[in-house]
C-alpha positions in Angstrom: 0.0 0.0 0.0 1.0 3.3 -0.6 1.2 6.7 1.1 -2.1 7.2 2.7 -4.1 9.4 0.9 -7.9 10.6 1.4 -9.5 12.5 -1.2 -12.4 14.9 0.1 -13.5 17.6 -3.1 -10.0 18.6 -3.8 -8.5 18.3 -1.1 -6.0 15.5 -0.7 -4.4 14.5 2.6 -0.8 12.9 2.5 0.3 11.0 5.9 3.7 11.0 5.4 4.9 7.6 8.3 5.6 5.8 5.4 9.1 4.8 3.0 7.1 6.2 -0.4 5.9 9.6 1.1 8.9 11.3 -1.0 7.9 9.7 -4.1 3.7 10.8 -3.1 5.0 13.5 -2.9 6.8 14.8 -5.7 3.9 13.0 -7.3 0.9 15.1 -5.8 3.5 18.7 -6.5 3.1 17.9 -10.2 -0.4 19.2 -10.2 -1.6 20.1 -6.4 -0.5 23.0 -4.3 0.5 22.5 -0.4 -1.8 24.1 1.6 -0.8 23.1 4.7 2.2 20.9 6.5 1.2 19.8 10.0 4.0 17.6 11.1 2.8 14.1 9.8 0.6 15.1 7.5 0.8 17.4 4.2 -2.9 19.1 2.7 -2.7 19.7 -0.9 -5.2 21.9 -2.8 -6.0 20.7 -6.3 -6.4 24.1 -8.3 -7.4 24.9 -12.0 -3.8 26.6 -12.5 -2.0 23.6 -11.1 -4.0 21.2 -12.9 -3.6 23.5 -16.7 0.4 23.7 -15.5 0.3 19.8 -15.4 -1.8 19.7 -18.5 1.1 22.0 -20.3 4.3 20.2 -18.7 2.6 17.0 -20.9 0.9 15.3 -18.1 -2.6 14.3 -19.1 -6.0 13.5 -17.0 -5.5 9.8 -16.7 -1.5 9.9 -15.2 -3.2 12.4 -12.7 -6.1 10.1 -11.5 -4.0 6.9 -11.7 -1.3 8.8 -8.9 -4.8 9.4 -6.7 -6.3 6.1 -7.5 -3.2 3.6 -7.0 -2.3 5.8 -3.6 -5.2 6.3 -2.3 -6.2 4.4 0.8 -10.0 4.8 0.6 -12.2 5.0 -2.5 -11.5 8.1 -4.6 -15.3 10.1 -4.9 -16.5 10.0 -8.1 -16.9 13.6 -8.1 -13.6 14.8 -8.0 -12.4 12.0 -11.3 -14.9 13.5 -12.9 -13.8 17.5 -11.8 -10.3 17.1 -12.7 -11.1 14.9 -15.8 -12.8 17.9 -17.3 -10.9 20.8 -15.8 -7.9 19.1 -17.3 -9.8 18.8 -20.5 -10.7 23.1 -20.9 -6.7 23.8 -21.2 -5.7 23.6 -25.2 -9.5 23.3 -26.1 -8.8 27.0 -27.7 -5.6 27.6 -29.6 -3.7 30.5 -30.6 -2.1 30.2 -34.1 -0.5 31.7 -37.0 -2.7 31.9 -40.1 -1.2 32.7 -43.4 -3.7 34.2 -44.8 -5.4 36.4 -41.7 -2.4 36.5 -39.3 -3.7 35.5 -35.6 -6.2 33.5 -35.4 -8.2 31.3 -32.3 -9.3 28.1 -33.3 -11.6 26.0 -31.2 -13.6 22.5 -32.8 -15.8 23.1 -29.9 -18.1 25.6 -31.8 -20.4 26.4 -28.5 -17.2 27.2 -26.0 -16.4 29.9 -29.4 -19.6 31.2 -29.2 -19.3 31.6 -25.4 -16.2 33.3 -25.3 -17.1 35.4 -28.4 -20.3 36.9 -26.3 -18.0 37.9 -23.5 -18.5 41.3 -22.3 -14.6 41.7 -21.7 -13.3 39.5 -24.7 -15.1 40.3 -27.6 -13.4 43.5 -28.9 -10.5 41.7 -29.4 -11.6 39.4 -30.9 -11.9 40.3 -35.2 -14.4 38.5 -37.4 -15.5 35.1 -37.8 -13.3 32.9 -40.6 -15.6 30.0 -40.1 -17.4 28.2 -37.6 -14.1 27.0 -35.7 -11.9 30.1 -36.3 -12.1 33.6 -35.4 -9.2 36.7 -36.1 -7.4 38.0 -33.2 -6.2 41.4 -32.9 -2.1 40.9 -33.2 -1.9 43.3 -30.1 -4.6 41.5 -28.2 -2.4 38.2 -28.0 -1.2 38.7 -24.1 -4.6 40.3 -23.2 -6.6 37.7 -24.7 -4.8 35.0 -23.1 -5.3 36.7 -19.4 -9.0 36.9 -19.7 -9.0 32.8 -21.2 -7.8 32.1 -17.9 -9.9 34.1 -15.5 -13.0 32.9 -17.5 -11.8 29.3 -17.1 -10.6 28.1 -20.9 -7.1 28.4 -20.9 -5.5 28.7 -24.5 -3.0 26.9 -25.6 -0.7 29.5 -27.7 1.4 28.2 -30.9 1.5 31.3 -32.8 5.0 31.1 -32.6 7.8 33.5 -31.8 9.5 36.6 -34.1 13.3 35.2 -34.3 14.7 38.8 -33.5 18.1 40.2 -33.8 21.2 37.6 -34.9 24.0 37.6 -32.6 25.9 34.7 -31.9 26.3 33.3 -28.2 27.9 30.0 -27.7 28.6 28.2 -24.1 32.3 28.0 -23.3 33.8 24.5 -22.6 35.8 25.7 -19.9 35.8 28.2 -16.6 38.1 30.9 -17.5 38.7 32.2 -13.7 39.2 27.9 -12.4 40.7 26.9 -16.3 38.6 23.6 -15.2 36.3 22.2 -18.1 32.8 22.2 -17.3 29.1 21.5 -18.7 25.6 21.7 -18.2 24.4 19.4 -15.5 21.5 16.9 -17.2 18.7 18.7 -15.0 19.5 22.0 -16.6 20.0 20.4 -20.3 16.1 19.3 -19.5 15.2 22.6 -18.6 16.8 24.5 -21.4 15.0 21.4 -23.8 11.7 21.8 -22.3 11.7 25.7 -22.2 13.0 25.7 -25.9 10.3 23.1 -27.2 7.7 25.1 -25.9 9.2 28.6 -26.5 8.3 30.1 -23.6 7.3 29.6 -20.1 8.8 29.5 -16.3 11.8 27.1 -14.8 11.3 26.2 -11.6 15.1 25.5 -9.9 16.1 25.6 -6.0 18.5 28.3 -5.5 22.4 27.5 -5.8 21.2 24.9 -8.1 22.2 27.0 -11.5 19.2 29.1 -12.8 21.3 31.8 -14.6 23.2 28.9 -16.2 20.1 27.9 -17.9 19.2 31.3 -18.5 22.5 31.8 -20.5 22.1 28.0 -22.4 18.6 29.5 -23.4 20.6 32.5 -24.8 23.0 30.6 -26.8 20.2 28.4 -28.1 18.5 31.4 -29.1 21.7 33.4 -30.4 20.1 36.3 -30.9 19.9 40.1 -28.9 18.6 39.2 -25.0 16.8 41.0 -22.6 17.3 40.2 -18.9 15.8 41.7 -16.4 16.7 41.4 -12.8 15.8 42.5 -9.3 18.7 44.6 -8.4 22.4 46.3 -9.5 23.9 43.8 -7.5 22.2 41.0 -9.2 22.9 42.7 -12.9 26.3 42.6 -11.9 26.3 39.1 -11.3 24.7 38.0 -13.9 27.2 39.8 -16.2 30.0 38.2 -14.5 28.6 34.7 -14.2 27.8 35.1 -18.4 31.7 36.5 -19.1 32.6 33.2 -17.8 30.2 30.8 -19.3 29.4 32.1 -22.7 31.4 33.8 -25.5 30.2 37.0 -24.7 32.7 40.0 -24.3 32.1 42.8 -21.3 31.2 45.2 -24.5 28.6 42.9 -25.8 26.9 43.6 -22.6 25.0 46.2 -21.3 23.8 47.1 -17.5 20.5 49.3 -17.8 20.0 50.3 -13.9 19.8 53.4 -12.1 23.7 54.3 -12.6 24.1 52.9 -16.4 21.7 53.2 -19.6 24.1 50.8 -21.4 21.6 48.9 -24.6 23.8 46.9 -26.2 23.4 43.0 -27.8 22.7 41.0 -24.6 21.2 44.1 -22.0 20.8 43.2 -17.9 18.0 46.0 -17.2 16.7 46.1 -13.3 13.1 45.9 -12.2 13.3 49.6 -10.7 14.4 51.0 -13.5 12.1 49.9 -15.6 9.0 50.8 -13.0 10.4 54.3 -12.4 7.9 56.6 -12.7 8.1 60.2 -14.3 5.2 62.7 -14.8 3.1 59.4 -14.3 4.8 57.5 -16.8 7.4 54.6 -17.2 9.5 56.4 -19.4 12.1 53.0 -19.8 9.4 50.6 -20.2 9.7 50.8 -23.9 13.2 49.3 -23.6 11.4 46.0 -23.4 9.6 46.7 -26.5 12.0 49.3 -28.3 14.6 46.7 -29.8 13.7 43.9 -31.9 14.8 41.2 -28.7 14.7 37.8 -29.1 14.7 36.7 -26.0 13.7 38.0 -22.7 14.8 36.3 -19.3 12.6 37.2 -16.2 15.1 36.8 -13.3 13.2 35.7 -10.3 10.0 36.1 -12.3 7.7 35.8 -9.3 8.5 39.6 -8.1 7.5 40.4 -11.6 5.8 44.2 -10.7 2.9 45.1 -12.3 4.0 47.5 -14.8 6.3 45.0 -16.3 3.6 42.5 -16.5 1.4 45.1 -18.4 4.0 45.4 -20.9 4.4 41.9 -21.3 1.5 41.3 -22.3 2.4 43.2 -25.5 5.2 40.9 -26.0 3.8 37.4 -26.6 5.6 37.5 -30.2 8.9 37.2 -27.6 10.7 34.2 -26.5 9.9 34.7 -22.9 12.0 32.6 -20.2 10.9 33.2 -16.3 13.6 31.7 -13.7 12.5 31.0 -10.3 13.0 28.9 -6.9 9.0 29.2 -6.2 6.3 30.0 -8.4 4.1 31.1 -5.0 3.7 34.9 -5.4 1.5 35.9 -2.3 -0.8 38.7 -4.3 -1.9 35.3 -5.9 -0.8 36.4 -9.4 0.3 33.4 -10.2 -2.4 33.1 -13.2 -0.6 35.8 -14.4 2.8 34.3 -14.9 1.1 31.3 -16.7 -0.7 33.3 -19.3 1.9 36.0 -20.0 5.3 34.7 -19.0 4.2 31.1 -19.7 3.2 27.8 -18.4 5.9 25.9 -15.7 8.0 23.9 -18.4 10.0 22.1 -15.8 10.2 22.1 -12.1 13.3 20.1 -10.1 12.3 19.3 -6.4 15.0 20.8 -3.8 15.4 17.2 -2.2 15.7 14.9 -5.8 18.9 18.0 -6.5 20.4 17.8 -2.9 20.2 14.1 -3.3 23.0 14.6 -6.4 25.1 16.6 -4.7 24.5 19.8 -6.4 22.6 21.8 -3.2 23.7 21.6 0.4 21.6 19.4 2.3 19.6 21.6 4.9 18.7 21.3 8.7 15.6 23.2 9.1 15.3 24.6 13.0 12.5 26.8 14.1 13.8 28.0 17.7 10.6 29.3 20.3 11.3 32.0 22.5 9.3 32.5 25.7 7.9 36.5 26.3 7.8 37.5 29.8 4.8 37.9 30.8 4.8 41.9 30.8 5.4 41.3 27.0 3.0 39.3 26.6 0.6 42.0 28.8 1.8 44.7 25.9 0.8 42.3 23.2 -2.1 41.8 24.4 -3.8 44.7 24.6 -2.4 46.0 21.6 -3.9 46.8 18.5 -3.9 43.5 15.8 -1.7 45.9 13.4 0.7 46.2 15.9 0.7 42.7 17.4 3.2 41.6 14.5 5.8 44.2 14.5 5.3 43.4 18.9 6.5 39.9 18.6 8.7 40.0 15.6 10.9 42.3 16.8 11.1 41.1 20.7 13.9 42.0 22.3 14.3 38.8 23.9 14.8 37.4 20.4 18.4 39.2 20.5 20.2 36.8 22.9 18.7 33.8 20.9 19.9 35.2 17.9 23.4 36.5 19.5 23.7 32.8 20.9 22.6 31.3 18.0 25.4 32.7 15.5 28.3 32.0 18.9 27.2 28.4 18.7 28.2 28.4 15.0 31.6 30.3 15.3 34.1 29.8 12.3 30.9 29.6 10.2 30.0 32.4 7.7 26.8 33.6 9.1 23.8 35.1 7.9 21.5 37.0 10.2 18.3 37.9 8.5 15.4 40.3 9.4 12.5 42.3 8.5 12.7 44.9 10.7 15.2 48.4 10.5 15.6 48.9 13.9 15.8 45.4 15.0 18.7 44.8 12.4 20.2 47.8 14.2 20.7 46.7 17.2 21.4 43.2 16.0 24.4 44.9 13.8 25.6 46.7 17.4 25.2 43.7 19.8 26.7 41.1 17.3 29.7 44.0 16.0 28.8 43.1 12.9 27.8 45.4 9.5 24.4 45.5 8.3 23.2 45.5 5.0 19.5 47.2 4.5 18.3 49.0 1.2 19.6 52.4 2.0 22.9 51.0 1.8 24.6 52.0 -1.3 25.4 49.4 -4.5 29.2 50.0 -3.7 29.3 49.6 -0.2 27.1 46.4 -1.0 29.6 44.6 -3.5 32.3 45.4 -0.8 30.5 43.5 1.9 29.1 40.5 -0.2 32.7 40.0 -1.5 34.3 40.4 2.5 31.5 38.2 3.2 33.3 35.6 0.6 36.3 36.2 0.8 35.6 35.2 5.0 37.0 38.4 6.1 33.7 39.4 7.6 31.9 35.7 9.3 28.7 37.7 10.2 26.9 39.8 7.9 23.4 41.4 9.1 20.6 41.6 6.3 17.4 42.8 5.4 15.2 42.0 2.8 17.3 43.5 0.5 19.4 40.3 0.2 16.6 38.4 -0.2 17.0 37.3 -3.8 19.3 37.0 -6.5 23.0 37.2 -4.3 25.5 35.0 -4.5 26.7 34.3 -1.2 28.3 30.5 -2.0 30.3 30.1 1.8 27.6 31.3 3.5 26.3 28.3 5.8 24.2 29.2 8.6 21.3 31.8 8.4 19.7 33.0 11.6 16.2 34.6 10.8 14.6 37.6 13.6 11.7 38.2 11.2 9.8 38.0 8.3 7.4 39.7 5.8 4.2 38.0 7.8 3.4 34.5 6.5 5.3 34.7 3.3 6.5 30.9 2.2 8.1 32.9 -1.0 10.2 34.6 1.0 11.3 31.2 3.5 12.3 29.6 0.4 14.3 32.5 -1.0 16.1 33.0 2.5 17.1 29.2 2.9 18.5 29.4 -0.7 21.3 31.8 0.5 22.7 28.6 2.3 21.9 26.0 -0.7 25.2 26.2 -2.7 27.5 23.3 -2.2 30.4 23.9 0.3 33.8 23.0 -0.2 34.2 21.5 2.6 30.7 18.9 2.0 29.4 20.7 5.2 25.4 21.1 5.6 23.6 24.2 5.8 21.9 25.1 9.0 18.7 27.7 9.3 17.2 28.9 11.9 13.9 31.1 12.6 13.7 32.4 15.8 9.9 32.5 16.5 7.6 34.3 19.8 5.4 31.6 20.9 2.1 32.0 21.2 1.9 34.8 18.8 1.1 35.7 15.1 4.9 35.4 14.7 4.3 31.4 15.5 1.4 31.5 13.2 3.3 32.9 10.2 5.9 30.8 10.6 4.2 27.9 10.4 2.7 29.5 7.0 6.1 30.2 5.6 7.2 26.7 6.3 4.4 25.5 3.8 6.6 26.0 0.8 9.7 23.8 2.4 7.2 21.5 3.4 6.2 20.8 -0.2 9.6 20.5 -0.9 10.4 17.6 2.1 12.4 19.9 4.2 11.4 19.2 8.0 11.2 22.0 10.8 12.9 21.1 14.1 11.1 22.9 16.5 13.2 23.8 19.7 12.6 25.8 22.8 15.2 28.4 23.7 15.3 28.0 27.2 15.5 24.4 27.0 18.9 24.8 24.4 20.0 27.1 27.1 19.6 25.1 29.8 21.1 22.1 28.4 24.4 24.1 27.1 23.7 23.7 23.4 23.5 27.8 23.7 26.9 29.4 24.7 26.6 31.8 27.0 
């Protein structure tokens, strides 16, 4: 017998006691999203956009049902075969394709789901006139739009229209590192991605962090060899991208460009950053046209699940683009999701954390969640305190600076990472620890100089806020000790632990730590950010402070 698995609507209950639970798993991640991860047993919700990003990856009703049917321990309801059979069955019943004669066409052999979509309120002036009872014109500019409203109105389309080829410019992978001289190649996760992305010529990879995202990002560009657009969260980020393609690829520094707040550099492959391009002026986005202004052919969307909403407006003009999206986790908490799947693309592959750690190409991770105690004239102020305030209260305890303090002591001779959310918390944790901190007033250069002291291990404790969130390189660091969070954010758990994921030298694990208030929204948060992990296999620990303390496992 397999994993136990009861099926109630669509909801699907994994108890996980059991040697296949991995393999259910991975299984149920394919088309179900975690809901919830109580220690034994994981809730997953079986949602249209999960089931169409299943449906698009090439899995088909039937391979779905048989994972429920042949793990299930009860009888699966009727019902819900029948639900997913023809929820499955609405993605690719309208396509998108190239006519030669009118240009962009919909096609559907389902004449009344036409006729329903044609009547829509919202979709019908974009839609041109009627070919013949199967096919109707499309407005060339209405590609992106048309393709959002598919989806909220529950018939997905499937888009083949193909892709312009853009500019010419050739890009080639090098064969060896020029900074180690050792030869290297893609590993065969990353050839998959870069196969399954290029097949379907656009769309999101899903990859843990440290596990090689811009590397498929720059085979994507040398299978395209043409003029790229990347975009990126950050200077720091551009810059790294830049570096890590000057040693990859045949590019030369003057073949690319950094498009950021200090450089308007276009040039054949151009790194542009998110604020940049959202800057407003007059109430305009005057460099938003940079990511229709040149004849691209091929945009990457580094960590495509910050995507801002300006970008996502103009990319919806751009479905004629090759359009790759990179990301560790395709959970964006203002539930766009839906978004990313109509305009950036379906997932086109997706490499659980654990089946990559198991290879060797992540650090394996130990996962402690460490519960501090408030006195009980804290827990008098939280209290009575107003429910916008009760966050910020328990985040940012003051008793959670000795934890933390004892926390990085216990891992001396470690690069350490302390992590927070709040300013003045970071502060004082920059002051008790005599350590720098790193927050996003602090300026690109001083930046660089700490992340590469940070490397180097000139500096073993570097104090961070959000800022370092995403797209830094920080290869030595293994320990991360988090104060706080952005509320219940399971985005930003899985971006945090992947500052620790990159392989050490040494063969050494990772270790992070979230030091939670008990008894308070911080503990309920937490155990919402820990939903994404969960998904992933990675287990909490959950220890009490004054019990570590007491027992020595906390220096003094």
């Amino acid at each position: 017998m397999g994993p136990l698995i009861v099926q109630s609507d669509r909801t699907v209950l994994l108890e996980l006691d059991h040697e296949d639970a991995d393999e259910a798993r991975r299984e149920l991640a394919a088309f179900a999203e975690l809901e919830r991860a109580p220690e034994h047993v994981h809730t997953y919700r079986i949602t249209p956009l999960g089931l169409w990003n299943a449906r698009a990856a090439g899995l088909d009703a039937e391979q779905v049902l048989d994972v429920l049917l042949t793990r299930s321990r009860f009888p699966v309801p009727h019902a819900l075969l029948v639900d997913i059979d023809e929820t499955m069955s609405r993605y690719g019943r309208l396509v998108l394709e190239k006519d030669p004669v009118h240009g962009l066409v919909l096609r559907c052999h389902d004449a009344p789901v036409l006729e329903e979509i044609a009547r829509h309120r919202k979709i019908a002036p974009l839609l041109g006139p009627r070919i013949d009872g199967e096919t109707t014109v499309v407005h060339a500019s209405a590609r992106g739009e048309l393709k959002q409203l598919l989806l909220t109105v529950g018939w997905p389309a499937e888009d083949r229209a193909g892709y312009v080829d853009g500019t010419p410019h050739p890009i080639s992978l090098t064969e060896t590192d020029p900074v180690s001289g050792e030869a290297w190649a893609l590993r065969p996760y990353q050839r998959r991605a870069v196969e399954n992305f290029w097949a379907g010529g656009s769309g999101v990879v899903v990859l843990p962090c440290g596990a090689g995202k811009t590397l498929v990002g720059a085979a994507a560009m040398a299978a395209s060899s043409t003029t790229t657009l990347v975009l990126v969260t950050n200077t720091v980020s551009a810059r790294q991208w830049k570096a890590e393609l000057l040693r990859r690829t045949t590019l030369t520094a003057d073949e690319i460009g950094e498009y950021s707040g200090a450089l308007k550099e276009v040039r054949p492959v151009t790194i542009a950053t998110y604020q940049v391009l959202t800057a407003r002026r007059g109430g305009i986005h005057p460099h938003l046209e940079l990511l229709d202004g040149h004849d691209w052919g091929l945009i990457v969307y580094d960590e495509v699940h910050l995507l801002p909403a300006p970008v996502f407006r103009m990319t919806a003009e751009l479905q004629a683009r090759r359009r790759l999206g990179l990301t560790a986790t395709l959970v964006r908490e203002d539930h766009r999701e839906g978004e990313v799947f109509s305009l950036i693309g379906p997932k086109r592959y997706d490499a659980p954390w654990r089946e990559i750690e198991a290879q060797g190409h992540i650090a394996p991770a130990d996962c402690v969640e460490v519960r501090v105690e408030l006195p009980v004239g804290d827990r008098m102020a939280y209290a009575s305190a107003e429910d916008a305030d009760r966050h910020r209260l328990a985040s940012s305890s003051p008793h959670k600076l000795d934890v933390a303090a004892r926390l990085v002591a216990r891992h001396r001779g470690e690069p350490v990472l302390v992590i927070g959310q709040f300013l003045d918390q970071l502060d004082e944790l920059g002051a008790l620890l005599d350590a720098p901190v790193l927050k996003g007033s602090t300026s690109t250069a001083r930046r660089e100089r700490l992340f590469a002291a940070f490397r180097a291990g000139e500096l073993p404790v570097l104090v961070v806020s959000k800022v370092a969130n995403f797209s830094v390189d920080l290869p030595e660091a293994s320990v991360a000790v988090q104060v706080s969070g952005a509320f219940g954010s399971r985005q930003e758990e899985a971006q945090r632990l992947g500052r620790l994921l990159r392989p050490k030298r040494d063969g050494r694990p990772a270790t992070f730590y979230t030091v939670v208030a008990r008894d308070t929204v911080d503990a309920d948060y937490a155990a919402r950010r820990r939903r994404f992990l969960a998904e992933q296999g990675y287990a909490y620990r959950i220890l009490d402070a004054a019990d570590l303390a007491a027992s020595g496992e906390l220096p003094g």
